[in-house]
N, C-alpha and C positions, 0 to 999 in steps of 0.2 A: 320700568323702561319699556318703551313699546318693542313690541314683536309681529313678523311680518304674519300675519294669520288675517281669518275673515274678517278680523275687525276694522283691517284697515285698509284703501283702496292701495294700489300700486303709488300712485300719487301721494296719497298721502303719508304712504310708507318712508317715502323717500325724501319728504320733506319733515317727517320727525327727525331722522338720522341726520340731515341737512343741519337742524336746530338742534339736536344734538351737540354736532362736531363744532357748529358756531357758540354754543355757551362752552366747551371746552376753550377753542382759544379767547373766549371772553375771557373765563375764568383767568388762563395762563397773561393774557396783559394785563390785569388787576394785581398780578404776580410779580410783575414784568419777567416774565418768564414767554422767551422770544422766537419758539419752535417755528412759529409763522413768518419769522426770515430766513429759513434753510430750504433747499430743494424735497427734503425729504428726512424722515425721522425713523430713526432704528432703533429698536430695544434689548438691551443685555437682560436676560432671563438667568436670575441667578439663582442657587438655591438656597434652601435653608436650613442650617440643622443643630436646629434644637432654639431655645429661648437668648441662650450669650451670643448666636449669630446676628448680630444687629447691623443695622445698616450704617452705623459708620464703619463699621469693618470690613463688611463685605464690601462696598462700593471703593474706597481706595487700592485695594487686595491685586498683588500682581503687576504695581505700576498701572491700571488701567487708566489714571488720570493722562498717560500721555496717550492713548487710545483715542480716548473722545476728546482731548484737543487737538488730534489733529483728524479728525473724523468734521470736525466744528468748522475748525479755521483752515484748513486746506482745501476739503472736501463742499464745504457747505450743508454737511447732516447732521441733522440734530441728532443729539442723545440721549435717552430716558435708561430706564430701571426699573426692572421689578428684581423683587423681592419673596422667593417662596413659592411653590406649586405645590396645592393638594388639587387628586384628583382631575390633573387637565388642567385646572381652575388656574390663573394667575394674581398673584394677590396685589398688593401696593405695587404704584406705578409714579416714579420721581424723576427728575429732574436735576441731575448732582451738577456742581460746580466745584472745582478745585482750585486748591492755592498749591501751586509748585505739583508735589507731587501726592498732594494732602485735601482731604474732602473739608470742606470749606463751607458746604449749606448745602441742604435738597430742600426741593420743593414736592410736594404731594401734586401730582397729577391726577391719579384718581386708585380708590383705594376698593378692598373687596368689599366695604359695605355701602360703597357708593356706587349710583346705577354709571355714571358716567366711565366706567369701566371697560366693557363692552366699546364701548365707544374710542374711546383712548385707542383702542386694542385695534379699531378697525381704518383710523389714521394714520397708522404705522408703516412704513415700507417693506421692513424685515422685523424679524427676531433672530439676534445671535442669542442661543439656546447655550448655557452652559449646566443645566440642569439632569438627573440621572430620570427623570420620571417617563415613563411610557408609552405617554401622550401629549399631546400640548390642546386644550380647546379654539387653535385659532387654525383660520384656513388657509392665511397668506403664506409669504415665503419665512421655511424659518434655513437658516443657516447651521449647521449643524444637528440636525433632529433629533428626536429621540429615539425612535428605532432602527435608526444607523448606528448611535452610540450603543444601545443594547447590542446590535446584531455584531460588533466585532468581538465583543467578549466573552462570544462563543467561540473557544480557541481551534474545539476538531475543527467546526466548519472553516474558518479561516484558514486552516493549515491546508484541508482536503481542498476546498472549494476557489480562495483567492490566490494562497502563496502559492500554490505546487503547480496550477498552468502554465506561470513565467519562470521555473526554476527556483524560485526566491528560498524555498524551506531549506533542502538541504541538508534534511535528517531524517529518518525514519521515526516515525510515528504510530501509539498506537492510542485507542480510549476504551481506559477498563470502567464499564459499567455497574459492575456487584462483584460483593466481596470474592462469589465463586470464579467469577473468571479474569480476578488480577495474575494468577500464575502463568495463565497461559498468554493472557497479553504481557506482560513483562519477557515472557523466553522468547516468544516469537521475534524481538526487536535482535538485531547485533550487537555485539560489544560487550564490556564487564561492565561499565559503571553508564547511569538514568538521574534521570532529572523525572521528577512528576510534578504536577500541578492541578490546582484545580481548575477544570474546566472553565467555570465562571469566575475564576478568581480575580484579583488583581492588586496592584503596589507588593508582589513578592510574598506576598501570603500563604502561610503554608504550603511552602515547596519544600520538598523529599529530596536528598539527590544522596545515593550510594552506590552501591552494589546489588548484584540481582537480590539475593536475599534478602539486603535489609530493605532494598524499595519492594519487595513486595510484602513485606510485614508492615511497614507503614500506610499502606494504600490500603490493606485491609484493615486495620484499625480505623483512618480516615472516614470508609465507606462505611463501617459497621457505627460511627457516630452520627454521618451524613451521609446518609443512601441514596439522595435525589443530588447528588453534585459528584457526577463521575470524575475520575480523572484522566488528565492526559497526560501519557510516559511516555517519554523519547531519549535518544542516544545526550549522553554528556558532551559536550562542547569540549574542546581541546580548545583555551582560546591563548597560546603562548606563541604563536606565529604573530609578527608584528603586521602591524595594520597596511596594507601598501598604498603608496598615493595620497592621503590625508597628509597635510601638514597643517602646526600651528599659526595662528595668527601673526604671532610674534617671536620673535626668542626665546620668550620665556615659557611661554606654552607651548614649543617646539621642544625644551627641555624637558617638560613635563610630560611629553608624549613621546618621546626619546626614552623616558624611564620607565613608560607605561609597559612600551614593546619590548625593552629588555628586560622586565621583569615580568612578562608573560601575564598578565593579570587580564581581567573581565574589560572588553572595550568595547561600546556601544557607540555610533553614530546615528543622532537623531535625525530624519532628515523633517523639517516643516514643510507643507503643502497645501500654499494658498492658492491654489487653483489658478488658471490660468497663464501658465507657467512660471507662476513666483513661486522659490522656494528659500529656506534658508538652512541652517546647519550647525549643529554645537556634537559635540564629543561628550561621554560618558565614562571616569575611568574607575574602578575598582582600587582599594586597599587589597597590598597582596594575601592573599587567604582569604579575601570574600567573595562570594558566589552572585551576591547580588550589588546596589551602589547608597550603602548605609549614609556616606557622607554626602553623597547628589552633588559634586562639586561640579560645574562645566567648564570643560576645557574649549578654548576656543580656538575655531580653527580660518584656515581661508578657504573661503567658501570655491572658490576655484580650482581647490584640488578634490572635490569632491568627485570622485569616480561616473563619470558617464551611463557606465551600465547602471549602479543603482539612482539615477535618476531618471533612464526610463524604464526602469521597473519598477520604481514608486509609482511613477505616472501611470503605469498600465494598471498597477492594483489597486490605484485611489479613485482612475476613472472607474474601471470595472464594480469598486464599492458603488460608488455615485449613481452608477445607471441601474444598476441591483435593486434602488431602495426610490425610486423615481425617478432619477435625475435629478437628484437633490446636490445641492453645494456644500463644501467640508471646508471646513482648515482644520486639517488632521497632522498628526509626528506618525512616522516611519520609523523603527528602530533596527538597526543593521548590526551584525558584527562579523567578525571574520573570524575563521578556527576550520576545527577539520574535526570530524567524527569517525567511527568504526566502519561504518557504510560507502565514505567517502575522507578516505585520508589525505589528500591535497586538501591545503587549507584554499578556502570559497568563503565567498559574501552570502551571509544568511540571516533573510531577515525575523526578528523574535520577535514582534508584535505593533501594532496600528493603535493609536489613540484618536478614536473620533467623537471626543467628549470636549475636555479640557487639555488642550496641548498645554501647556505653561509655557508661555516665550519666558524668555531670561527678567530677572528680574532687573530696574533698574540699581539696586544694592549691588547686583552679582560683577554688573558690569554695563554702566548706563548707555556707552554707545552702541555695544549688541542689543540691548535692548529696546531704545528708541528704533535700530531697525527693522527690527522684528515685529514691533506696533506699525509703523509705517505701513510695511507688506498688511496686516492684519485691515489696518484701517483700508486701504487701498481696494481690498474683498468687499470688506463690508458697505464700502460708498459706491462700488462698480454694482453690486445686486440694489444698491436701492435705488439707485438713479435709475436702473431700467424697470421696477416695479411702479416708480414713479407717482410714490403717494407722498 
């Protein structure tokens, strides 16, 4: 494929790329595949892991089939796909069509052993990146990036750097780096009973949580397997104060959150954050005796009684992410809960972590009408960045 270098005048440069992008939508009406009637085309960067991820799986995954219809037939943006990133690199690039909520046919757009790649890549408006890799080799706008998603899951700096300016932490914190000085980061904190974690962890993986003693015989075994992934130890959460102001959608998950608060159990409010002042909101509630949400059931709430302060403290710590990392665009979750610690025993709203990868809206399974509006909000982002990219 040509490359802009001495070999080819400016003129000329730009008239391959021209005849490029023109034998691509050849190709695609030989297809009938109809990119060239939308304002503008977006691509889902998805990953890949391992050989069984295949692309009838991935491309259905998550209800996204009502994603890109109404990205299609609302909006006017077309939809593609990729498939896979080594290296920057983006590999096959499709064109899925669904029946109901079920992938139905794709078409190959252009794939990694084809030069029309490149090319594909440089007719696009956006890329929503749902991908964990690095880097991406493209220069236009991606949605979500990847080293915004890397930088949240650095938990110290998140705690030092985003949450603690607006109040949002709300616990004392510390980060033991080697095995020699978990003793003394563990007493320095208050209280009898710690939660630790790995700093780069994530989905509740290897977390600690006891008493001084035995959190700090576990941190040291941890670090003495894995010496490059410090961890971070902070005061235990009391979360038996009921939630205040959240209520159910309905009745029935009014009942369920009636029972969450009187039996004191783990409660989590997700908050989403599609930019531009769209947000949305689901509940997280614990089996009583668990620490983390083995079952992930969501509980639905109305979004109206979601508390005001943390909806402008999401806002403040999503823009603050966003202008950190360029001024790049997210649809990120917020995760909130309320409790009281040793350092501060009035129970407070504090927030436990930021998802600026893969938020999961609801699935249609879970509950099709929260989830048809939680695609809405999503698509609504991703048609508002490409219509002003305008490719």
């Amino acid at each position: 494929m040509a490359t802009k270098n001495a070999d080819y005048s400016d003129s000329e440069y730009d008239f391959l790329i021209f005849r490029g992008i023109y034998d691509i939508i050849r190709n695609m009406k030989e297809k009938n595949i109809q990119s060239n009637d939308y304002d503008a085309t977006a691509l889902l960067a998805y990953p890949r892991f391992g050989d069984n991820d295949t692309l009838e799986k991935r491309l259905p995954s998550f209800g996204r089939a009502l994603l890109v219809r109404e990205l299609r037939s609302k909006y006017g943006i077309d939809v593609w796909a990729s498939h896979g990133v080594k290296k920057g690199d983006i590999y096959t690039i499709v064109r899925p069509e669904f029946e109901g909520l079920d992938l139905s046919r794709y078409d190959i757009i252009a794939d990694k052993n084809n030069e029309e790649l490149s090319l594909a890549l440089n007719s696009i408006a956006l890329i929503r990146n749902y991908t964990k890799t690095a880097r991406l080799n493209y220069d236009g706008t991606v949605l979500n990036p990847p080293d915004l998603r890397e930088a949240v899951r650095d938990k110290h700096k998140m705690a030092t750097e985003f949450y603690g300016p607006s109040g949002a932490y709300g616990r004392e914190n510390v980060i033991a780096h080697s095995v020699a000085g978990v003793s003394e980061a563990v007493t320095s904190l208050p209280g009898e009973m710690f939660v630790a974690k790995p700093n780069q962890g994530t989905l509740s993986r290897r977390i600690i949580v006891g008493d001084k003693s035995g959190v700090i015989s576990k941190v040291r075994q941890a670090l003495i397997k894995d010496p490059d992934n410090p961890y971070l130890v902070e005061e235990k959460i009391d979360f038996s104060s009921a939630m205040p102001g959240v209520r159910g959608e309905n009745s029935t998950e009014q009942s369920r959150l009636d029972r969450a608060n009187r039996d004191g159990v783990n409660k989590e409010l997700r908050l989403y954050y599609y930019s531009d002042g769209e947000w949305d909101g689901v509940l997280r509630v614990a089996e009583p005796g668990e620490t983390d949400f083995k079952a992930d059931k969501w509980l639905y709430i109305d979004l109206d009684s979601i508390p005001s302060e943390l909806l402008e403290k999401s806002q403040e710590i999503a823009k603050q992410l966003c202008r950190s990392y360029g001024d790049v665009e997210a649809h990120m979750a917020l995760d909130w809960t309320y409790g009281s610690v040793a350092s501060q025993p009035e129970p407070h709203w504090m927030i436990m972590e930021v998802n600026a990868g893969n938020p999961w809206n609801v699935k249609p399974g879970q509950n099709r009408q929260v989830s048809e509006r939680q695609h809405r909000k999503d698509a609504k982002q991703i048609a508002r960045i490409a219509k002003s990219v305008g490719k």
